[in-house]
Every structure is written in structure tokens, then in C-alpha cells.
Residue frames as qw, qx, qy, qz and C-alpha x, y, z in Angstrom:
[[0.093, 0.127, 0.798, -0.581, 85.91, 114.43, 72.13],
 [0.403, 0.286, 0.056, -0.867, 83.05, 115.45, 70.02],
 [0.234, 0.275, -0.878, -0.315, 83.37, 112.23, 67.78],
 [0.798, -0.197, 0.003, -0.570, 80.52, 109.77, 67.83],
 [0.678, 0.313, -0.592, 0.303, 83.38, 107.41, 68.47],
 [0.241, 0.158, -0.636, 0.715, 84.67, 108.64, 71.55],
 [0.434, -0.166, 0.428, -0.775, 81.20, 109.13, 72.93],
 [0.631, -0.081, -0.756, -0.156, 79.85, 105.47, 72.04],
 [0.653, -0.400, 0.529, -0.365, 78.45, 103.66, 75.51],
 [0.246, -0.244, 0.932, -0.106, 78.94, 100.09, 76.17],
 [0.712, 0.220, 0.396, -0.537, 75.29, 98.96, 74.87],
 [0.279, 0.126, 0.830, 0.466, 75.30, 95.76, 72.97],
 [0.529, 0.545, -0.020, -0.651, 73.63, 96.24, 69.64],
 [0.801, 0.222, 0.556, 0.022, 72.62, 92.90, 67.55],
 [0.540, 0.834, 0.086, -0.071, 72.75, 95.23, 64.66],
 [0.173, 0.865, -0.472, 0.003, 76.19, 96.10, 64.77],
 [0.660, -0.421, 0.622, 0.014, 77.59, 92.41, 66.08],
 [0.845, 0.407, 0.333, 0.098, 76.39, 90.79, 62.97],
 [0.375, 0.900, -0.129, 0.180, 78.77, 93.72, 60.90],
 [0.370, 0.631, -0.485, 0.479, 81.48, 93.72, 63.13],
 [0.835, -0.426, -0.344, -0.051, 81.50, 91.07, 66.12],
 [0.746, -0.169, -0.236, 0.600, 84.96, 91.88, 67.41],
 [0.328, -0.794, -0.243, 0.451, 84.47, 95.88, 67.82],
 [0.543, -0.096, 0.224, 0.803, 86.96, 97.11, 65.28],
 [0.107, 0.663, 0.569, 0.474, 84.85, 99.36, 63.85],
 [0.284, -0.249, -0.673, 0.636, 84.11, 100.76, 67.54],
 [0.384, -0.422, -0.564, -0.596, 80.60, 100.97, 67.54],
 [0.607, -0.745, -0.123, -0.248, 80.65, 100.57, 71.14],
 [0.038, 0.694, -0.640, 0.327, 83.23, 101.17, 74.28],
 [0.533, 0.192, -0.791, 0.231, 84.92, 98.53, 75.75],
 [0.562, -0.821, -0.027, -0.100, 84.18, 97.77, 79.65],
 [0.352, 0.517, -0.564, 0.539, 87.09, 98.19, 81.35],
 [0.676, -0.470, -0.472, 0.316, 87.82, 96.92, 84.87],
 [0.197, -0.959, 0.101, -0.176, 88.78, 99.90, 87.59],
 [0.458, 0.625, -0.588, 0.232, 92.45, 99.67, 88.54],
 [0.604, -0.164, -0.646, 0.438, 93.49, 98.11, 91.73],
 [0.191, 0.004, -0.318, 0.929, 93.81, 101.46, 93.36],
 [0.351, -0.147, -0.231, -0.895, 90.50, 102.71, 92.03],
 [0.647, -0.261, -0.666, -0.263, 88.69, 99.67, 93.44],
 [0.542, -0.170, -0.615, 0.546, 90.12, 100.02, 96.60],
 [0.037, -0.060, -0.159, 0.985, 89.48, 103.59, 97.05],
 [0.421, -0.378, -0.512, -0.647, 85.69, 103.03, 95.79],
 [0.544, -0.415, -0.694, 0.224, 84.88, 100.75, 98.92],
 [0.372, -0.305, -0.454, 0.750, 86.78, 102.81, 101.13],
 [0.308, -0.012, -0.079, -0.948, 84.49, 106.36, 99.61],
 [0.491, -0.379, -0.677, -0.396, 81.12, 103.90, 99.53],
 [0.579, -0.393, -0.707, 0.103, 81.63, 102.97, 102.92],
 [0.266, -0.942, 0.062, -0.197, 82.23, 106.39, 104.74],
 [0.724, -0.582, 0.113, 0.352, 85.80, 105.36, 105.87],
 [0.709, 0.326, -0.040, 0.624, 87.83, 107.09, 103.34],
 [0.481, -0.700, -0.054, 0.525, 90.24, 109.58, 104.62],
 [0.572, 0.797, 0.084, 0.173, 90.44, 112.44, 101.47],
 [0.586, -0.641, 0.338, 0.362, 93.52, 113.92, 104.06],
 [0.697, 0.715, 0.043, 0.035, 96.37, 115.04, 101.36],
 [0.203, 0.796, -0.448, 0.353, 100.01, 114.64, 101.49],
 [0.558, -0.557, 0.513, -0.339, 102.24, 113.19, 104.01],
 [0.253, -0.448, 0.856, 0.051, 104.44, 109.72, 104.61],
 [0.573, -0.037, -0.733, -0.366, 103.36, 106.10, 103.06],
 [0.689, -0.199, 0.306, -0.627, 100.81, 104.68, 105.10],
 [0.219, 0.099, -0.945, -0.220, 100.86, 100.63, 105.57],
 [0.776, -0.212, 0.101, -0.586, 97.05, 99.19, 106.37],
 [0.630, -0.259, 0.725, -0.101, 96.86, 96.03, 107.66],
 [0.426, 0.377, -0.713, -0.409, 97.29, 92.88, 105.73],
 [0.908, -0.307, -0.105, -0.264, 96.05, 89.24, 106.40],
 [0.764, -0.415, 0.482, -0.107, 97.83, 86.81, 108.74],
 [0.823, -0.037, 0.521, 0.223, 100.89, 85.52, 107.66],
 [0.675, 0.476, 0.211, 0.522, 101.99, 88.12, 105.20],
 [0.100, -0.995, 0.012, 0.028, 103.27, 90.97, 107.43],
 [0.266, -0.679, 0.441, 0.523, 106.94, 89.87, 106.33],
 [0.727, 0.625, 0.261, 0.115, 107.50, 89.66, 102.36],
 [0.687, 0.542, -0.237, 0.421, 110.49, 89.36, 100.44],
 [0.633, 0.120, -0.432, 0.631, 112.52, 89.41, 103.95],
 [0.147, 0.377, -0.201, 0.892, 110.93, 93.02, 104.97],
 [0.155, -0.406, -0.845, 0.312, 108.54, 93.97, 107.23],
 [0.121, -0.613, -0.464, -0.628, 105.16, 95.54, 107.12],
 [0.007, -0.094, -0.467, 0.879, 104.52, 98.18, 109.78],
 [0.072, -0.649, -0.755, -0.063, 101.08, 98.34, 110.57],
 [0.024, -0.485, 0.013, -0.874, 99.73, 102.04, 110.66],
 [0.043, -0.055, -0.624, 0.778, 98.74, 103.26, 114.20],
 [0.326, 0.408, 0.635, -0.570, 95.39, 104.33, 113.72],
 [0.529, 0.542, 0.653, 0.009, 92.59, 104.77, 111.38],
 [0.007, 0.805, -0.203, -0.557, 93.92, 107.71, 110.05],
 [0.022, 0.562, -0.750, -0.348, 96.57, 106.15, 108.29],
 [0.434, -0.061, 0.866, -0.240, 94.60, 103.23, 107.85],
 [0.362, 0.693, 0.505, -0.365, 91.86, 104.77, 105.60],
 [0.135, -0.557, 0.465, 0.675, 94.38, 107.04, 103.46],
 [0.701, 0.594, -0.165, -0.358, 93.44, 106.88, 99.67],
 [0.978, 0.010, 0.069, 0.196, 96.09, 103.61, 97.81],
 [0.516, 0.763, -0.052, 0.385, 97.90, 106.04, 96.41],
 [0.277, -0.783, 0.416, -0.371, 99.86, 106.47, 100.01],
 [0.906, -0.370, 0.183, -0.088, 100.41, 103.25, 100.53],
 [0.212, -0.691, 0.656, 0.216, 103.85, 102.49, 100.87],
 [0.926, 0.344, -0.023, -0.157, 105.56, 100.48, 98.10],
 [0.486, -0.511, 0.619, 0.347, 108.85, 98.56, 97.77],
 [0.291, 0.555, -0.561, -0.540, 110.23, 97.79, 94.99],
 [0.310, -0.017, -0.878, -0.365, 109.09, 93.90, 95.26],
 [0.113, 0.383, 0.729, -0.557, 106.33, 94.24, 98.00],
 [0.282, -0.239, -0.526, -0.766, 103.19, 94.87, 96.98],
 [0.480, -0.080, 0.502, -0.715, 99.94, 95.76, 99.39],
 [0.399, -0.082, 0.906, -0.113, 98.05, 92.32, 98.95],
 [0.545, 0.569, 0.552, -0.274, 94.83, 93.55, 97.56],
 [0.256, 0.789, -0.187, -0.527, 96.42, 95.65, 95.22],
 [0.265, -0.324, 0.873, 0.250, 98.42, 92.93, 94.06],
 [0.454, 0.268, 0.836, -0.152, 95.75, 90.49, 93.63],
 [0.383, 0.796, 0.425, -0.198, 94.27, 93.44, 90.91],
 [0.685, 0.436, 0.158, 0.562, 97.49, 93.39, 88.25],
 [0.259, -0.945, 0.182, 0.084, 99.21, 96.37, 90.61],
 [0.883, 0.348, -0.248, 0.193, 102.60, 96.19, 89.00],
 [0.823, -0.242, -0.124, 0.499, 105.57, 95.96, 90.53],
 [0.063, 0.994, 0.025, 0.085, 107.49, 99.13, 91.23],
 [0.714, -0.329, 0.438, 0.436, 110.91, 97.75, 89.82],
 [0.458, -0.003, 0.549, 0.699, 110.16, 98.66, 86.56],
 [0.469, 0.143, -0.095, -0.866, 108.06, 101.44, 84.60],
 [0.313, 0.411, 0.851, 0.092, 104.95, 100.22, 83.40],
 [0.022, -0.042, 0.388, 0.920, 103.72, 101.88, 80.24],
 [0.639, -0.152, -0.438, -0.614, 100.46, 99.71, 80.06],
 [0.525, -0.150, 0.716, -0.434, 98.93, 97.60, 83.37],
 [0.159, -0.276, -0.944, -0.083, 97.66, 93.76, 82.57],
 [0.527, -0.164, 0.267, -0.790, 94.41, 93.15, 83.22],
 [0.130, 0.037, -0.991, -0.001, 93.56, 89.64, 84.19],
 [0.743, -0.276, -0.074, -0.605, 90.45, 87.80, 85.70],
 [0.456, 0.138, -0.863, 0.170, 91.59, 85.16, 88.19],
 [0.660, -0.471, -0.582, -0.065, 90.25, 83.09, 91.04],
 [0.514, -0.159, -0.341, 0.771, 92.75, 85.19, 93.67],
 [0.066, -0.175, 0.064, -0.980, 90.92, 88.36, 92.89],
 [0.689, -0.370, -0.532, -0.324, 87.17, 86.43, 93.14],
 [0.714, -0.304, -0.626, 0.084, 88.92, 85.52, 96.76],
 [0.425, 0.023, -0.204, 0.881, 90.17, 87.95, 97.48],
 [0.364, -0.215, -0.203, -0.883, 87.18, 90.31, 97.15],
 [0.665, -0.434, -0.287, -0.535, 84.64, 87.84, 99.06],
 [0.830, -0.398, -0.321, 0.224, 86.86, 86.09, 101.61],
 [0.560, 0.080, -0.441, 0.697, 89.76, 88.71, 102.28],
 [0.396, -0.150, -0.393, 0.816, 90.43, 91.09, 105.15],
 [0.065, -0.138, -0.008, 0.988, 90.07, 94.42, 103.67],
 [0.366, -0.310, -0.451, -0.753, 87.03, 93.85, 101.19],
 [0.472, -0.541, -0.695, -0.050, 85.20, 92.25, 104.88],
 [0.328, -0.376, -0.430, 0.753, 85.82, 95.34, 106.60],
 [0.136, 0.058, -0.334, -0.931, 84.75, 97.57, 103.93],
 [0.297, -0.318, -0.818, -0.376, 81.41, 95.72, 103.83],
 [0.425, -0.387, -0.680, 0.455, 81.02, 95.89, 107.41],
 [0.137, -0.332, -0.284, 0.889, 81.55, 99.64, 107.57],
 [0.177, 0.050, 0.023, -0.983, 78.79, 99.88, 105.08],
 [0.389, -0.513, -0.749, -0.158, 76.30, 97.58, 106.00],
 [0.261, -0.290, -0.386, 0.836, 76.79, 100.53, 109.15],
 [0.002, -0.133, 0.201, 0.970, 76.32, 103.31, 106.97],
 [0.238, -0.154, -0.727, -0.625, 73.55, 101.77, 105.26],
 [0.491, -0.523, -0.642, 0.270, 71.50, 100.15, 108.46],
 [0.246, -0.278, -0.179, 0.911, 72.31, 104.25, 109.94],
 [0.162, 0.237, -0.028, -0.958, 70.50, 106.19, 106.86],
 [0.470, -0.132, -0.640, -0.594, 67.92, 103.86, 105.62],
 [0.693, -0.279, 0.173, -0.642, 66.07, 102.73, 108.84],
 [0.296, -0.451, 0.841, -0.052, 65.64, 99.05, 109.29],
 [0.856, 0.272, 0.331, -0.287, 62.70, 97.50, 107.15],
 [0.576, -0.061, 0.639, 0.507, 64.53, 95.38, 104.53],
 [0.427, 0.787, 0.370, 0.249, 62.85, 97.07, 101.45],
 [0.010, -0.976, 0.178, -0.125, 64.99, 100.71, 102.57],
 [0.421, -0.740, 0.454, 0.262, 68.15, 98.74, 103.15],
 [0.743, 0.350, 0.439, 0.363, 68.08, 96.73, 99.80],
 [0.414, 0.871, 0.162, 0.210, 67.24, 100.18, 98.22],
 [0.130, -0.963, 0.221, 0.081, 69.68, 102.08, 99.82],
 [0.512, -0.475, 0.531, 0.480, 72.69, 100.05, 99.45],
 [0.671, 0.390, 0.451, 0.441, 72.38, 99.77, 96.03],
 [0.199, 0.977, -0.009, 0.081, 71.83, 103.77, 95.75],
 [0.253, -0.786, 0.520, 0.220, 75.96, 103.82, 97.50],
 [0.707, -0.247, 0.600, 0.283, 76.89, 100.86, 95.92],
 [0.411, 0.306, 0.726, 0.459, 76.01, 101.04, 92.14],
 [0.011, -0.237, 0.045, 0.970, 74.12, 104.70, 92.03],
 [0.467, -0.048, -0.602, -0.646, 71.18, 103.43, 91.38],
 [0.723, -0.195, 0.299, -0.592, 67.74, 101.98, 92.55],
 [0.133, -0.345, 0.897, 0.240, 67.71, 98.54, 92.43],
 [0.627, -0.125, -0.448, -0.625, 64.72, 96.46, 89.84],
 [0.750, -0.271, -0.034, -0.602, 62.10, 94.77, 90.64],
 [0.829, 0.248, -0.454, 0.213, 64.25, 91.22, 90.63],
 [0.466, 0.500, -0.405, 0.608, 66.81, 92.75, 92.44],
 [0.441, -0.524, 0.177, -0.707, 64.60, 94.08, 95.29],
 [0.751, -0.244, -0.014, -0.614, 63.25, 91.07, 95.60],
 [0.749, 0.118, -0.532, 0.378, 66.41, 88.85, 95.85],
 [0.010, 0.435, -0.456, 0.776, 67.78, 91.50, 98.01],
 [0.640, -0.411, -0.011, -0.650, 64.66, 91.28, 100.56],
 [0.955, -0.010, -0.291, -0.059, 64.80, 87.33, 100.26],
 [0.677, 0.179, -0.514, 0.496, 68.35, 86.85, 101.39],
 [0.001, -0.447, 0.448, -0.774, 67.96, 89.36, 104.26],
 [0.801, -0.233, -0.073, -0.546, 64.83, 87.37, 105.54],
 [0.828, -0.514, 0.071, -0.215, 67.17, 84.63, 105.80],
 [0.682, -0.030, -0.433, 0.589, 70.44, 85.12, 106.81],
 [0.180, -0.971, -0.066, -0.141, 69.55, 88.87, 108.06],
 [0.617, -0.444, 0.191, 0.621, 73.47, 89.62, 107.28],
 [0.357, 0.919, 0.097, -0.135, 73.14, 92.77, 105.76],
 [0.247, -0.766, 0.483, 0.345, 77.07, 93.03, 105.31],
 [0.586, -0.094, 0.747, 0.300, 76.80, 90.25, 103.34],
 [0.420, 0.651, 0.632, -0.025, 74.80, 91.69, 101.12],
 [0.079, 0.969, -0.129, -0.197, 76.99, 94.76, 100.79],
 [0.386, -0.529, 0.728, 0.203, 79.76, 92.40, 99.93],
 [0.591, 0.417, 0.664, 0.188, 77.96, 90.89, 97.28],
 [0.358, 0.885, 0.279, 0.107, 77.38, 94.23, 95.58],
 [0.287, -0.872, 0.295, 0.264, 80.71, 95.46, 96.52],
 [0.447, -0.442, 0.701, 0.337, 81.80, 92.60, 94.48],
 [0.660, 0.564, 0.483, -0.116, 79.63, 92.73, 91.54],
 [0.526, 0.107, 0.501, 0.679, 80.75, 93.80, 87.80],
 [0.191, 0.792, 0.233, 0.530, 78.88, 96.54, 87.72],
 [0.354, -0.926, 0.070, 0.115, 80.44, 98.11, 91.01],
 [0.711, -0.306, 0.426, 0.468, 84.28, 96.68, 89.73],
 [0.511, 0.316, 0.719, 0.348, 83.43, 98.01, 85.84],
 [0.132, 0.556, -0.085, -0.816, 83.10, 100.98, 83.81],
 [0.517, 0.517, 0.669, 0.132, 80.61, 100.67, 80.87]]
């Protein structure tokens, strides 16, 4: 762990492409996507609605319209937000069912071990992330949060979502998109949905 290997960051370096364009060397770390679970659970800790609660039955959250029976079975909706909120890791799993979003983010099946997860990049997760269910509720609850602890002048809700979304102020650019787009659509959720779905909130560098 001490290795100047293992403690590389992600920062391209011209110097070191020209030598060794394809990493082998590993001059720098890979990004890696968060798992399915881990994405899911980010939102749900960004937006104030996770539920840290430990222990206790699988929990089904809702799904979209038109997939509450799969492979024959049926999805019980959980009663209340409790169960609703629950880290992924509770969410009930069959052996060919799979919770949609998780799916959509190379959750494998739970028919067979899995030594190593895929990791794809498809249009289903892209839609899945700006048009489905869960990621437009998760937005919602923290365009709340956000609109709650930053006040209402657009300059303190750009800044702030970016501090929950991404840990960080956002630059000068950034502000100043940010600002722009609230001026005119003044849909601050959307804007937390944009940043909910960005590559540096989905991405480990």
C-alpha cells in the first residue's frame, strides 16, 4: 500500500502516454465506474433519503410501469418509505429478477457466482439514469435538500448542489452554465439530475 503504484491517481500525463499509451506500466489508476449498488446508494445518501437502518427482510422499491411481474413473479411494492429508502443491498433478489436499475448497471444475476462483474456503457443505463423512475425521484428529493440549505438566489443553489453532488465547488464555467440553465427553465431538479448523472458523480478517479 506504500508502493508508488498503488498510490498513482488517475491524472493524464503526456509524458508517460508517449512511453506507455495503454497503462501497462501503471503510471496511473484506471477510472472505474461505481457498481450498480454503489450508484444507487450514492443518490439515495446525496439526497437525504437514505435509510442507514441495519438488518431485517428484503425490501422491494418501486419499479416503473409495466415491470411489476418478471419472469412470471411478482414484485411487492414496500409499504412505506422505510423500506423504500433501505441501502440495495436489501433489496430482494430472485434468482432471475433483478431490481431494474440495478440491472441496467451489469448487476449480475444471482443464479450463478460471479467472481468478476462486467462493466459495460450502454444507451439503457444513459436512460435509465435521465428518464427513469428512481434516478427522477432522487433528483427531486435533492433539488429539496438543496433549495432547503442554500437559500434561493441561483449562484447558492448551483454552488451548493455541486458541494452534495461531486464534493466540490463548482468553476467558473460551471457556475455560469449552472446559473444560465436555471434562468431558463428554473428546474432546479433538473439540474441535480444532470449532475447526478455526470462521470464524475458515477466514477472513481
Amino acid at each position: 500500500m506504500l508502493s508508488a503504484t498503488y498510490r498513482q491517481n488517475s491524472e493524464f500525463r503526456e509524458d508517460a502516454a508517449t512511453v506507455d499509451r495503454d497503462n501497462k506500466l501503471l503510471w496511473r489508476y484506471p477510472r472505474r465506474r461505481l457498481e450498480s449498488e454503489a450508484i444507487r446508494d450514492s443518490m439515495l445518501a446525496v439526497s437525504g433519503l437514505l435509510d442507514a437502518k441495519m438488518g431485517g427482510p428484503g425490501v422491494f422499491p418501486a419499479v416503473p410501469a409495466g415491470t411489476e411481474i418478471q419472469e412470471g413473479r411478482h414484485w411487492r411494492k414496500s409499504n412505506g418509505p422505510e423500506d423504500e429508502y433501505r441501502r440495495s443491498v436489501y433489496i430482494f433478489a430472485r434468482r432471475l429478477v433483478r431490481y431494474p436499475m440495478l440491472q441496467s448497471f451489469d448487476t449480475p444475476l444471482a443464479i450463478d457466482s460471479c467472481g468478476r462483474r462486467q462493466e459495460t456503457v450502454t444507451a439503457d443505463q444513459a436512460l435509465e439514469l435521465m428518464n427513469g423512475d428512481a434516478a427522477a425521484n432522487f433528483a427531486r428529493a435533492l433539488a429539496r435538500r438543496v433549495a432547503n440549505d442554500a437559500g434561493q438566489s441561483r449562484e447558492s443553489l448551483v454552488d451548493r448542489a455541486f458541494r452534495f453532488t461531486l464534493g466540490r465547488t463548482p468553476t467558473a464555467a460551471e457556475m455560469d452554465r449552472g446559473q444560465t440553465f436555471l434562468a431558463r427553465q428554473n428546474k432546479l431538479e433538473d439540474l441535480c439530475l444532470a449532475l447526478l448523472s455526470s462521470s464524475e458523480f458515477l466514477y472513481i478517479d
